[in-house]
N, C-alpha and C positions, 0 to 999 in steps of 0.2 A: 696068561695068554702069551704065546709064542709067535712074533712077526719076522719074516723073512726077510733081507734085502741083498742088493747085488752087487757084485764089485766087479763086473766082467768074467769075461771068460778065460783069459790068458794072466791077469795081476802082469799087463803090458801099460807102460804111460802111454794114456792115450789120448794123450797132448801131443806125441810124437805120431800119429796116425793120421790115414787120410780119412776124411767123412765117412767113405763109403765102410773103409774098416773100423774105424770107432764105432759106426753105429750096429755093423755086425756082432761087436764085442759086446755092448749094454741090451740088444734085444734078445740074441742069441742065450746068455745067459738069465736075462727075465724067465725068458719061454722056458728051459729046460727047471731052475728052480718053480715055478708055477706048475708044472708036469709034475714034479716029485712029491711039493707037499700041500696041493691043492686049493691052495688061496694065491691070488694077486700080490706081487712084489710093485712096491709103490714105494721103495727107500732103496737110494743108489749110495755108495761110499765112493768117491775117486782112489782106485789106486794111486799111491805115494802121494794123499792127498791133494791133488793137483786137476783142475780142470780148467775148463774157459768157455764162454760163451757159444761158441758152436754145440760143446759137448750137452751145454743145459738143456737149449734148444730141440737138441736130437733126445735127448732124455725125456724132456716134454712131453715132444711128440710121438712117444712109443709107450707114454701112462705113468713115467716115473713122477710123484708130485712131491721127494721131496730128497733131498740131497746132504750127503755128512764130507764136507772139507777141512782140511788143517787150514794153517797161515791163513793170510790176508785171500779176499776175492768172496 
């Protein structure tokens, strides 16, 4: 069995992002992976491993339930 997950749309840090664009970049790319290969995307990776607590949040709340980080956090 084969599971999709998402890294965004651009592989932009998007720690460097405002809300309204981070959250563009993790739904954006959900929806078009979930378009292509017909199951639910529900595993996010952070570009340059890197996220924070806004990012999780918005992750959340758009069905992501579960997240792949480097380092610390």
């Amino acid at each position: 069995v084969f599971r999709f997950g998402s890294h965004g749309v651009s592989h932009i840090r998007l720690t460097e992002l405002a809300p309204e664009d981070f959250r563009h970049e993790i739904l954006y790319s959900k929806e078009r992976i979930e378009e292509k290969v017909g199951q639910k995307v529900t595993a996010f990776s952070f570009p340059y491993g890197r996220g924070n607590n806004a990012l999780v949040q918005s992750l959340n709340d758009v069905g992501y339930r579960f997240v792949v980080s480097q380092g610390k956090g």
